[in-house]
KOLMAR-318453 format. One line per field, with one value per residue (C-alpha): residue number from 1; x, y, z. Coordinates in Angstrom, 2 decimals. Layout:
// residues N
num	[NUM, ...]
xx	[X, ...]
yy	[Y, ...]
zz	[Z, ...]
// end
This chain:
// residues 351
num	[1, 2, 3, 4, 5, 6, 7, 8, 9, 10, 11, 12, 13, 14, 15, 16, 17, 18, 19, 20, 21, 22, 23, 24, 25, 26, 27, 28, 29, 30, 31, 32, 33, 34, 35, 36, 37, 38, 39, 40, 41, 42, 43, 44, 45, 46, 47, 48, 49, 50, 51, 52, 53, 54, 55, 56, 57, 58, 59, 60, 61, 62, 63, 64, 65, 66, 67, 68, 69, 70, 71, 72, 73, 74, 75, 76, 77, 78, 79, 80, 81, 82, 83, 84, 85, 86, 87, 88, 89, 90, 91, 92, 93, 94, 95, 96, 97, 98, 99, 100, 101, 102, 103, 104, 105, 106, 107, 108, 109, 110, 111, 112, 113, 114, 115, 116, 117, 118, 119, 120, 121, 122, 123, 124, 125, 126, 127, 128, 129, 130, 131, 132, 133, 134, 135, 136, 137, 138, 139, 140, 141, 142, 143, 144, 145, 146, 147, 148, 149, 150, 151, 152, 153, 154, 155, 156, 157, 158, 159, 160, 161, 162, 163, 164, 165, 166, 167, 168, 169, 170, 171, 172, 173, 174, 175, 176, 177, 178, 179, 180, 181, 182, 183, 184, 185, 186, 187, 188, 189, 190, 191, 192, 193, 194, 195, 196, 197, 198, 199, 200, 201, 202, 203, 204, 205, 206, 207, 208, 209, 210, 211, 212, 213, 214, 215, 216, 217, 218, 219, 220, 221, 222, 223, 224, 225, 226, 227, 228, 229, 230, 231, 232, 233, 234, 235, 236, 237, 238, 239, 240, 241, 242, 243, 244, 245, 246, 247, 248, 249, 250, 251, 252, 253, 254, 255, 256, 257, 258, 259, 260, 261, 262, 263, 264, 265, 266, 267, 268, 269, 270, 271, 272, 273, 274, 275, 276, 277, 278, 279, 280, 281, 282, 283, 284, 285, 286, 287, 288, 289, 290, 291, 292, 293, 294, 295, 296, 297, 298, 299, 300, 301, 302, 303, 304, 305, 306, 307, 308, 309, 310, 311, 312, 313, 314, 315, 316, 317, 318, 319, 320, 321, 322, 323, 324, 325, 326, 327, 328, 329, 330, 331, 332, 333, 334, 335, 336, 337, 338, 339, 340, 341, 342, 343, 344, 345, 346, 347, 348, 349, 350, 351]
xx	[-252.87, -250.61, -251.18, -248.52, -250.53, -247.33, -244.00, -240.75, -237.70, -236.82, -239.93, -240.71, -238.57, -239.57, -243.53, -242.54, -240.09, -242.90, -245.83, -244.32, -245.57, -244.25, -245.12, -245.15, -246.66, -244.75, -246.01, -244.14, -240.74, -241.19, -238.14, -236.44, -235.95, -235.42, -232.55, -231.19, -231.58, -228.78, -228.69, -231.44, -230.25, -233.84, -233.94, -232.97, -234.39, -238.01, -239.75, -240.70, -240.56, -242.93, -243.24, -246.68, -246.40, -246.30, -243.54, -240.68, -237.90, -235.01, -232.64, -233.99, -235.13, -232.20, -230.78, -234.05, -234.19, -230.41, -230.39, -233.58, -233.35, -236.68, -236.76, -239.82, -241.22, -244.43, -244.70, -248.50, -249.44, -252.67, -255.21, -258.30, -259.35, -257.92, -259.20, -256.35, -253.82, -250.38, -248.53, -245.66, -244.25, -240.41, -238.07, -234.77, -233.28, -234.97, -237.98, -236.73, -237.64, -240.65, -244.70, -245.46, -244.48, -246.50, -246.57, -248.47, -251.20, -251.50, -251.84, -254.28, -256.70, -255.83, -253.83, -256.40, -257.76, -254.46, -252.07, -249.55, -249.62, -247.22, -247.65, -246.18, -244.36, -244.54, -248.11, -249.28, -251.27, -251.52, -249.16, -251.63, -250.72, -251.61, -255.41, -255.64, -255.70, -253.32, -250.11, -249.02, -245.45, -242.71, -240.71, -239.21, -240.40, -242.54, -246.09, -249.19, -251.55, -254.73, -257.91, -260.57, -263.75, -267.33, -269.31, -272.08, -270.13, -268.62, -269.91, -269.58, -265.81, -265.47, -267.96, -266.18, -264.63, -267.35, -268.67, -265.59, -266.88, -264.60, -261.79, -263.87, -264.09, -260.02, -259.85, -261.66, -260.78, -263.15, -262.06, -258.95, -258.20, -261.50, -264.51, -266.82, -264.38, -264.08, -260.67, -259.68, -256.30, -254.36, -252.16, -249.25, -246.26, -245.25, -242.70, -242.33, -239.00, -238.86, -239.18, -242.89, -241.69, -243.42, -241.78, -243.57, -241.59, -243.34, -247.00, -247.52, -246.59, -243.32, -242.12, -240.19, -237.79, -234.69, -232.48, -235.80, -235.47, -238.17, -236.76, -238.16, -237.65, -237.88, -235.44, -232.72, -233.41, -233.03, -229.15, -228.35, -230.28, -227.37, -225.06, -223.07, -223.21, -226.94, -229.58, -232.71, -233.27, -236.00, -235.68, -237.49, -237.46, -236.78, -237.37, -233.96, -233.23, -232.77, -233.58, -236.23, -237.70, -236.99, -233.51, -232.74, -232.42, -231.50, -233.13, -230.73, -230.61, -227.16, -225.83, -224.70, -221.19, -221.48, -222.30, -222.38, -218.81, -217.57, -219.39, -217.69, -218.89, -216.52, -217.04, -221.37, -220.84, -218.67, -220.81, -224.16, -222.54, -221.38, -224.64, -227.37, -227.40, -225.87, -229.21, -230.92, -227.94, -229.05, -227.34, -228.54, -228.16, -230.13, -228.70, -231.89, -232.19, -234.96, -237.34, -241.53, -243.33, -247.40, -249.23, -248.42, -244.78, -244.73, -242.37, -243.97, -242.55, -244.92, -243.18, -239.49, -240.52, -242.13, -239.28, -236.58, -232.78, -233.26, -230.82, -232.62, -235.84, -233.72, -232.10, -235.99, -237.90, -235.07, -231.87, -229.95, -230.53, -227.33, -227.15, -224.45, -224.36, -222.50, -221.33, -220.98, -217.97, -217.54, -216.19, -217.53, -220.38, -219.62, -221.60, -224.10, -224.95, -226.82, -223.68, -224.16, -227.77, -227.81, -225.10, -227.74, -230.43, -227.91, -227.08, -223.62, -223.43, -226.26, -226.79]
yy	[-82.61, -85.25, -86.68, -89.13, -91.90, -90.95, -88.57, -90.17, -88.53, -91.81, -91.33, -87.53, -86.63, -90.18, -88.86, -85.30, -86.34, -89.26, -86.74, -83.82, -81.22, -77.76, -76.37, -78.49, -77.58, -78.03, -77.73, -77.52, -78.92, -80.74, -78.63, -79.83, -83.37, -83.00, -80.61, -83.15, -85.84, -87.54, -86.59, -88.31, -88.46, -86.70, -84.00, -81.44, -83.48, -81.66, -78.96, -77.34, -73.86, -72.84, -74.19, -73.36, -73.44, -72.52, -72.83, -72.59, -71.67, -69.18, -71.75, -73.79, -71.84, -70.50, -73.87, -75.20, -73.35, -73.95, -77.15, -77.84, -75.14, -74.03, -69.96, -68.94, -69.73, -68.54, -68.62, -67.96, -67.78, -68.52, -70.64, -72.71, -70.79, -67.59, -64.47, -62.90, -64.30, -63.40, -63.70, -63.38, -64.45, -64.65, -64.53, -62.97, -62.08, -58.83, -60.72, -64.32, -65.58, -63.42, -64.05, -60.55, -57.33, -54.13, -51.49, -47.88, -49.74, -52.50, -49.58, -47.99, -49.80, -52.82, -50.80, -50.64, -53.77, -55.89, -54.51, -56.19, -55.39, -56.06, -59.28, -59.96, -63.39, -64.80, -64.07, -63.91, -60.94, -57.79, -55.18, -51.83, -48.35, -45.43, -44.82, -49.02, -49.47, -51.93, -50.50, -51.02, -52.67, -50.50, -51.45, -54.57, -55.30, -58.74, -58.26, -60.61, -60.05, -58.89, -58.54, -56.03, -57.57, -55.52, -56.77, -57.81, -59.90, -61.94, -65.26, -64.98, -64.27, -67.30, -69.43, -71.31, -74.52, -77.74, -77.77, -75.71, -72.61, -71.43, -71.98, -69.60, -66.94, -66.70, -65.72, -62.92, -59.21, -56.53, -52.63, -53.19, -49.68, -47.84, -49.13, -51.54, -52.89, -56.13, -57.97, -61.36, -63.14, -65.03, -66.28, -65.66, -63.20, -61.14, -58.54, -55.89, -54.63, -50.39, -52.02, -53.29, -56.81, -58.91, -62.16, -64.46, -64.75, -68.03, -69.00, -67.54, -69.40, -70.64, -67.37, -67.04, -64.90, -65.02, -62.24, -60.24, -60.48, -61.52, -64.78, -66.19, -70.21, -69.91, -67.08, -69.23, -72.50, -70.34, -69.97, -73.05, -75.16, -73.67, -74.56, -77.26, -80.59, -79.81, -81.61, -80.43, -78.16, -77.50, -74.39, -74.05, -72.67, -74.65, -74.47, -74.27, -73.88, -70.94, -68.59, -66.03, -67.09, -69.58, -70.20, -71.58, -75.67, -76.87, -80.26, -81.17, -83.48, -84.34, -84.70, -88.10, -88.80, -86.94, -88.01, -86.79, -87.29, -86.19, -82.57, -79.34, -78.21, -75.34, -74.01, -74.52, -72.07, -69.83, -70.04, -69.48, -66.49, -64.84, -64.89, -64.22, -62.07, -63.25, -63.48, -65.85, -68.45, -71.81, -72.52, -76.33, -78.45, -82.05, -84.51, -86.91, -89.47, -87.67, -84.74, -85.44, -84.02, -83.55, -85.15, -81.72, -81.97, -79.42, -79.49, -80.67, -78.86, -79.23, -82.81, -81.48, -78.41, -80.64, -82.82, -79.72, -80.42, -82.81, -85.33, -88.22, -87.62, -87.19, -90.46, -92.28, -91.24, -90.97, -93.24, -92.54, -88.71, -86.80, -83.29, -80.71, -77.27, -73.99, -73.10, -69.35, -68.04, -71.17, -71.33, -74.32, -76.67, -79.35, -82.42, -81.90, -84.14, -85.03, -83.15, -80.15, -80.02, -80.41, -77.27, -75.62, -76.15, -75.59, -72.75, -73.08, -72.67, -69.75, -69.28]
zz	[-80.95, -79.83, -76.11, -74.63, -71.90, -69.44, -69.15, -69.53, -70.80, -72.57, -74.49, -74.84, -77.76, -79.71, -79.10, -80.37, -83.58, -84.49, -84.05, -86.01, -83.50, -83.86, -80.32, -77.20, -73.69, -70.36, -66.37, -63.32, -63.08, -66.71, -68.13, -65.37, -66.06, -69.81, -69.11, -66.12, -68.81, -70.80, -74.42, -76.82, -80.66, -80.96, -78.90, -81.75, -84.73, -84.24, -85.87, -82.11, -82.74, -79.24, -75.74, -73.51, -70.29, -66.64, -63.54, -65.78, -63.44, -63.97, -63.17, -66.08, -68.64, -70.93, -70.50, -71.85, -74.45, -76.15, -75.81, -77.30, -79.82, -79.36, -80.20, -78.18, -74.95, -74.20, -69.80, -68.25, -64.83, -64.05, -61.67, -61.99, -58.48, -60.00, -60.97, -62.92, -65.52, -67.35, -70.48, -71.70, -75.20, -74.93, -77.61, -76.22, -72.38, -71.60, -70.64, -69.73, -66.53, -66.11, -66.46, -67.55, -69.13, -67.91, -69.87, -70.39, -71.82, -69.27, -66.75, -68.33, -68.53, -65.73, -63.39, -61.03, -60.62, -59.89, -56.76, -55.14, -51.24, -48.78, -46.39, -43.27, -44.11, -40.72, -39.75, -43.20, -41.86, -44.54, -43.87, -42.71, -42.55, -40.04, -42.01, -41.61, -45.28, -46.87, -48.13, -51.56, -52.33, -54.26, -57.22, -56.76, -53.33, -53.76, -52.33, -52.55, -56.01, -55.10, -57.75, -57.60, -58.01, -58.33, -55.23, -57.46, -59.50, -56.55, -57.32, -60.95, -60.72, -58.09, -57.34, -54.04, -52.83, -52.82, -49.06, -47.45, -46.84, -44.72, -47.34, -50.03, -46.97, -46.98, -50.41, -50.05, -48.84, -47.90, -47.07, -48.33, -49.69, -48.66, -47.07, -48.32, -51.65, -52.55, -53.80, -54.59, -53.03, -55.20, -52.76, -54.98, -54.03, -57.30, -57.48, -60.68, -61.50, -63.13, -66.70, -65.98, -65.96, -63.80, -61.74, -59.74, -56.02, -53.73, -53.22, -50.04, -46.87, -48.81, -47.71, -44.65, -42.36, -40.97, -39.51, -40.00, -43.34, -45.87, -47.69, -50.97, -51.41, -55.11, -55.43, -53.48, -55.29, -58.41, -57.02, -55.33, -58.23, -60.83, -58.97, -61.35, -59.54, -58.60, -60.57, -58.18, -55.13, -53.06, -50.54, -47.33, -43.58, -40.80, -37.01, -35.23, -31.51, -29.80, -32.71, -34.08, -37.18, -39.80, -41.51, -45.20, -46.02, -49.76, -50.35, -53.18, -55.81, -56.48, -60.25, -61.94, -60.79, -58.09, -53.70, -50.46, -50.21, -52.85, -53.92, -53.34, -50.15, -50.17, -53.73, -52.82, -49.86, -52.30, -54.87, -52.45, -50.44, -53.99, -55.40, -52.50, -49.30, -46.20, -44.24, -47.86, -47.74, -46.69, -43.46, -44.33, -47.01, -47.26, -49.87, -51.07, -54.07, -55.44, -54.50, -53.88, -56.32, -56.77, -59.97, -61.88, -61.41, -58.67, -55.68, -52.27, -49.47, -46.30, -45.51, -45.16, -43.65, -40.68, -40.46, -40.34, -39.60, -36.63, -37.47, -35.43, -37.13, -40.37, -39.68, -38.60, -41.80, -44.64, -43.18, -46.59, -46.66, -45.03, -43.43, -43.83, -42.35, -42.65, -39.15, -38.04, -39.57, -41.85, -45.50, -46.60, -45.77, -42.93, -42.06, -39.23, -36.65, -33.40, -31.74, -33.49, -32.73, -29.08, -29.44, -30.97, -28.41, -25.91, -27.01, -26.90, -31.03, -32.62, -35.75]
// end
């Protein structure tokens, strides 16, 4: 085993040619910034034949693995405060982009121990029947991952968080499906497709709705993040005035050679309103130098979910960032600004 003291894409390929390393492991957005990278002379003089990893995105992944050459790509989902993992070993499209393949098997002998259940994304509040039993989501539909555990194995399968008990109490469920049964929350929204593939959706709470209609920030920055002069995205809901829920922003990342001034606002909207349904298109778009990210290369979104489209708080806490939004009935993406909110909380413009 190889280790490298720090990530750099100036180094990463120099560490893997020198070390002669046939698989390499990968978390987070990692993928990300080697594929957003300019071209190293060593990025295909390796003997990588395997990646290992977690939180490769859609987005990202069969661009990862062309340019690198690297044949197989082997994507788990799992947690240190879990109680369930996945696996899946991919070699060709029918299971890119997924964590898991379920088959006859699988169901056998796990199929009742993992359910996904459907979750209110506003409340986060389980979704209960007529009986008051937790209802169970179809094919396709994304619901939260749930793990049967034996009562008497509770603190084997999960100990607790250090000296927050009343953190440890939310992960667990009782008379979920009949009285008295125990299950574990992940805190994860899945979703499994009529091939048994499994695809993970948001970590709950990243979830939102607009139009009453269940939105999933991953799925959209999945769209908007192709888009070609996008390097980054992150997707969340935002606040605005005088409407129910939460609508769409795109934190974006803009691509070398391309600004604020100069991107395609009309082909984005084109490209957004092709691709997605009307009610999951980002009605705001927020041009940054570069997204936050947490020590394990994962996308922090509580921050720019606080701050929302407010273009004087915009302007207070990132002076250099600019809005844009797509107006009702709009083709393309305009700029927005102070104007354009105080329509909105007068009411004179909805969304």
């Amino acid at each position: 085993m190889a280790l490298g003291r720090k990530f750099s894409h100036r180094t990463f390929w120099p560490e893997v040619f020198a070390s002669g390393a046939n698989r390499l492991q990968y978390v987070g957005e990692l993928c990300r910034y080697l594929v957003n990278a300019p071209v190293h002379p060593l990025e295909r003089e390796h003997k990588v034949q395997e990646a290992w990893g977690n939180g490769l995105r859609p987005d990202v992944w069969e661009k990862f693995r062309q340019r690198f050459q690297i044949p197989t790509i082997h994507e788990l989902y799992a947690a240190t405060d879990g109680a369930g993992n996945t696996f899946n070993q991919n070699r060709n499209s029918f299971t890119r982009d997924a964590i898991a393949l379920r088959g006859l098997l699988w169901n056998f002998w796990n199929g009742g121990s993992e359910v996904r259940v459907k979750i209110d994304p506003d409340t986060e509040d389980f979704v209960r029947g007529g009986n008051g039993f937790l209802q169970l989501s179809g094919v396709g539909e994304p619901g939260e991952v749930l793990h049967r555990v034996e009562p008497e194995m509770k603190d084997a399968v999960f100990r607790g968080y250090y000296k927050n008990e009343a953190a440890t109490d939310k992960r667990w469920l009782r008379d979920a499906f009949a009285p008295g049964d125990l299950w574990f929350r992940s805190g994860d929204m899945m979703r499994q497709d009529a091939d048994g593939r499994v695809f993970f959706v948001d970590r709950l709470g990243d979830t939102f709705r607009w139009r009453s209609e269940n939105v999933s920030t991953n799925e959209v920055a999945d769209v908007i993040g192709s888009f070609p002069e996008i390097d980054e995205c992150n997707v969340y809901g935002v606040s605005v005035p005088n409407a129910d829920g939460r609508c769409g922003c795109a934190a974006i990342v803009l691509s070398a050679g391309v600004s604020p001034d100069t991107m395609d606002l009309v082909g984005l909207a084109q490209y957004a309103t092709d691709r997605l349904p009307r009610y999951a298109v980002p009605l705001f778009l927020r041009t940054k130098s570069a997204l936050s990210y947490t020590g394990t290369f994962k996308i922090q979104k509580g921050q720019a979910k606080r701050e929302g489209v407010d273009p004087a708080i915009i302007a207070q806490v990132a002076s250099k960032d600019r809005l844009f939004w797509l107006p009702p009935g709009a083709k393309a993406y305009e700029p927005f600004n102070s104007e354009h909110w105080q329509s909105l909380k007068s009411g004179s413009v909805k969304l």
